[in-house]
N, C-alpha and C positions, 0 to 999 in steps of 0.2 A: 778520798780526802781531798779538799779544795781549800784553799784558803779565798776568802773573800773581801772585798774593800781594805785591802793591804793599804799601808800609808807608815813611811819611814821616815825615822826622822836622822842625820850626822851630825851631835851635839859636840861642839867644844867648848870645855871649860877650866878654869881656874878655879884650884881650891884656896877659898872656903866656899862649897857652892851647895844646893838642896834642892833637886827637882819633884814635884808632887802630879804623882798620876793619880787623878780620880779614877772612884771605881765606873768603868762601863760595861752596862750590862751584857753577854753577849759576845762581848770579845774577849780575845786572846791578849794577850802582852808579850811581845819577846825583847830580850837583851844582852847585846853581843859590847865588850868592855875591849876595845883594843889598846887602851893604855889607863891603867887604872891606879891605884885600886879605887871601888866604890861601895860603899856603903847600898844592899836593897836592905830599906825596913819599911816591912808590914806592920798595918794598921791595928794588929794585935800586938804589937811590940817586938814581935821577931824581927831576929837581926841577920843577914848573909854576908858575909866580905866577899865581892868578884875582884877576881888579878883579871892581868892582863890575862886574854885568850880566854875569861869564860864568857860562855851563854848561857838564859835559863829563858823559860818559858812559861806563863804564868797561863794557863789553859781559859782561868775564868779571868783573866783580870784581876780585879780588886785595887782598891786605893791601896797605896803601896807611896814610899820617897825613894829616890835617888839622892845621896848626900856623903858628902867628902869624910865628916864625921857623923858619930852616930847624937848628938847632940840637938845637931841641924835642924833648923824647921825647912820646913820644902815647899816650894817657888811654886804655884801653878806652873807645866809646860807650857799652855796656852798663852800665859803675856810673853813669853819668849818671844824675839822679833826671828822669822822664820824665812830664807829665801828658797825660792825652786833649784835644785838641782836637776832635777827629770822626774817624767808625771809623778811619782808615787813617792818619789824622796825630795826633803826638804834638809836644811841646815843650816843649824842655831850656833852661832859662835857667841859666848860670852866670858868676856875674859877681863879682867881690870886692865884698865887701861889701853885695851884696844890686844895687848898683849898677852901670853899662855905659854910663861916661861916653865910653869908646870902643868901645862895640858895638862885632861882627861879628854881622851875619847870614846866614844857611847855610839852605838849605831841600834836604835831602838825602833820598836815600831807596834802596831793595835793591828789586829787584825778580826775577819770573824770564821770561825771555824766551820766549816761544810760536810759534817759525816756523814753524811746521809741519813739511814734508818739509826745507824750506829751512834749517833748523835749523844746519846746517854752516857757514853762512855766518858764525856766531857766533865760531869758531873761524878766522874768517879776518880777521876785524876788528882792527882797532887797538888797544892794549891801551887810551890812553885818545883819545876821540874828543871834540873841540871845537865847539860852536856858533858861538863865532867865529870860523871860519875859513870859515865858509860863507854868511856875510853877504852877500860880493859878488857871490855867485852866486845867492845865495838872501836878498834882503832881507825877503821875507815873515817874516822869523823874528823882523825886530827887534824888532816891538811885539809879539810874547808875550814874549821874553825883559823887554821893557818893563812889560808885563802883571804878569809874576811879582814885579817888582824893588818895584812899587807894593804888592803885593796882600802881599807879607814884609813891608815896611815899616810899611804902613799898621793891619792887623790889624782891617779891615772885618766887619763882617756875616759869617759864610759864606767868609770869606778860606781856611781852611785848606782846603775842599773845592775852591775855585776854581785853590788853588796844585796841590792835588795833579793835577787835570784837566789846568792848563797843563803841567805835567812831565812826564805820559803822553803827552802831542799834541810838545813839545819832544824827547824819547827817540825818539819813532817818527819824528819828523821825519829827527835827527842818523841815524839807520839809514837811513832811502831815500834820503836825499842822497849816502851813502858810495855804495846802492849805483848812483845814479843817476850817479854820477861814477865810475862803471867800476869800484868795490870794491877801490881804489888798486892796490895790483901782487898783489893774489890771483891768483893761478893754478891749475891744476887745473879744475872741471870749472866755477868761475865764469867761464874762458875760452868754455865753449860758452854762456854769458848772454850774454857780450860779439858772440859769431858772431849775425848776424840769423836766417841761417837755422839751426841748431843750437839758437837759440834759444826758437824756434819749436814744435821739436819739445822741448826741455823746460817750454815753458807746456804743451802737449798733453800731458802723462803727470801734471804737476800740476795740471792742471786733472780730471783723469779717469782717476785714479790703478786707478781697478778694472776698468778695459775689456780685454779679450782685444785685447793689443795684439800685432799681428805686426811684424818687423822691415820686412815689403814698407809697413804701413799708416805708421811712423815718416818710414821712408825717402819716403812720398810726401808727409808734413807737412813736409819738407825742402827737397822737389822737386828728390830726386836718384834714381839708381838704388842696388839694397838694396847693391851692395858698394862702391860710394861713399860711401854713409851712412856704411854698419858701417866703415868704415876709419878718415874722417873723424873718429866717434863714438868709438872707442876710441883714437884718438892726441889727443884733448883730452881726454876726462875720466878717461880709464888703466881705464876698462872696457866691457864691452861693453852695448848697447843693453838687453838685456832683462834683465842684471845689473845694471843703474842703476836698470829699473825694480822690480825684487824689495827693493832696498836701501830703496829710498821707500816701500815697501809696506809693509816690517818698522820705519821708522821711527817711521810712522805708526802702526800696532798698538801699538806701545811706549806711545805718546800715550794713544790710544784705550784700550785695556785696562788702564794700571797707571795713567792719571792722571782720565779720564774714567769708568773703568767700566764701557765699554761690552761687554759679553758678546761674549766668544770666538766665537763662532757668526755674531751681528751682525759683527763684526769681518771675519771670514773673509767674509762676502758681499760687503760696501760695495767690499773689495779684490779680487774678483772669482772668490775661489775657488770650486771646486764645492764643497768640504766641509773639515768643518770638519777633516777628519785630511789633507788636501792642505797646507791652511792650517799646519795645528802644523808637519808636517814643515819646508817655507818657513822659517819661522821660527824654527826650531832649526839649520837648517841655516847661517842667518845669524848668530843673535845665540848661540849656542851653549847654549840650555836652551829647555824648551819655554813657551810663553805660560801654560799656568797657574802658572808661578812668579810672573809677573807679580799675578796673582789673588791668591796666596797673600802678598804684599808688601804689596799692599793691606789683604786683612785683618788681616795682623799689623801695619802702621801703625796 
């Protein structure tokens, strides 16, 4: 897991105040509250109260408000006037009068999420996901979430790099625990995670995504017989074994060539093809155009 074009922002504000994040596609949302409380309300009208000391993590985004009350209409972030604290953190103070005799503090930030193959998983998650609710299971998390609450307040040395680090280790945290806690009622093929053995054999195709995989070599990463497997295999994740593994193949290309750069040729090797016109075919056949659109996306970004 990677986080990618991370960008934070240290909001100060006075209530009565209402921040409006538009939805972006793609990204993550996180929100750590070091002096609150604060109104999240979603775009469906759900409501959350954050105290001081929570975090949450919105996996997809979505348009969402930050607001003192729930009444509030929410402010674009973007006209917020924003100065650099270091590369990746910024901070917005807005206070009446220049003054925040009742602070809120916000250490918020967009990111985009890098699972690799596992990428799906994104789409199975919670729309918003809480730190505190994982405490009792996971106490290690108090003192970073403690860590942060200091490190906003105080505005030390080096703070804003220190915050930003705690919120990337905090986000990746809140993801392995969802899916260390069985991925709540995802179903589909995060049901073959949950099987030991099925599971087994999907560490084995993501760990070694380009090996001339047969359905016999699957089936013995399993320790079943091959129509055992293929049965098994395609009534949990609704396809078949070697079509699971093409789908990870062409997902990862997607990565590798439109975000990495890595040459179509390179590309088609690492994944196991003999060549590079095996490869295009694959990958037209999945994602419906061939990999140098990819290339061409690129250069025209």
């Amino acid at each position: 897991m990677r986080l990618i074009g991370v960008e934070y922002r240290r909001i100060e504000l006075s209530p009565p105040f209402g921040l409006h994040l538009g939805a972006a596609p793609g990204r993550a949302r996180f929100h750590f509250v070091a002096r609150g409380p604060v109104f999240l309300r979603r775009a469906d009208g759900g409501l959350h109260v954050l105290e001081t000391g929570d975090a949450v993590l919105l996996p997809r985004g979505g348009a969402h408000d930050l607001v003192s009350r729930p009444d509030l209409p929410g402010r674009d972030l973007a006209e917020f006037a924003a100065a650099p604290l270091c590369p990746s953190v910024q901070a917005i103070t807005a206070c009446a009068d220049g003054a925040c005799p009742e602070r809120v503090l916000i250490f918020t930030g967009g990111m985009e999420f890098d699972l690799g193959g596992m990428h799906a998983l994104v789409g199975l998650m919670p729309e918003v996901m809480f730190a505190g609710t994982l405490l009792a299971r996971y106490p290690e998390i108090l003192p970073m979430l403690e860590a942060m609450e200091r490190e906003t307040r105080g505005e030390r040395a080096g703070f804003a790099g220190i915050l930003a680090r705690l919120a990337d280790v905090v986000s990746a945290f809140i993801v392995r625990a969802w899916v260390e806690c069985g991925c709540g009622d995802a179903a589909g093929w995060v049901s073959a995670l949950r099987d030991p053995r099925l599971g087994r054999v999907i560490l084995a195709v993501h760990r070694d995504p380009g090996r001339d995989w047969t359905v016999a070599e699957l089936a013995g990463e399993m320790g079943a017989s091959r129509s055992v497997f293929a049965e098994r295999f395609l009534a949990v994740t609704g396809m078949t074994p070697l079509r699971y593994l093409t789908e990870l193949r062409m997902r990862l290309a997607v990565q590798w060539i439109g975000r990495d750069r890595v040459p179509i040729e390179v590309a088609a090797h690492r994944l196991g093809y003999a060549s590079q016109a095996a490869f295009s075919r694959a990958f037209k056949r999945v994602t419906g155009h061939a990999p140098g659109a990819l290339r061409a996306g690129v250069a025209a970004g």
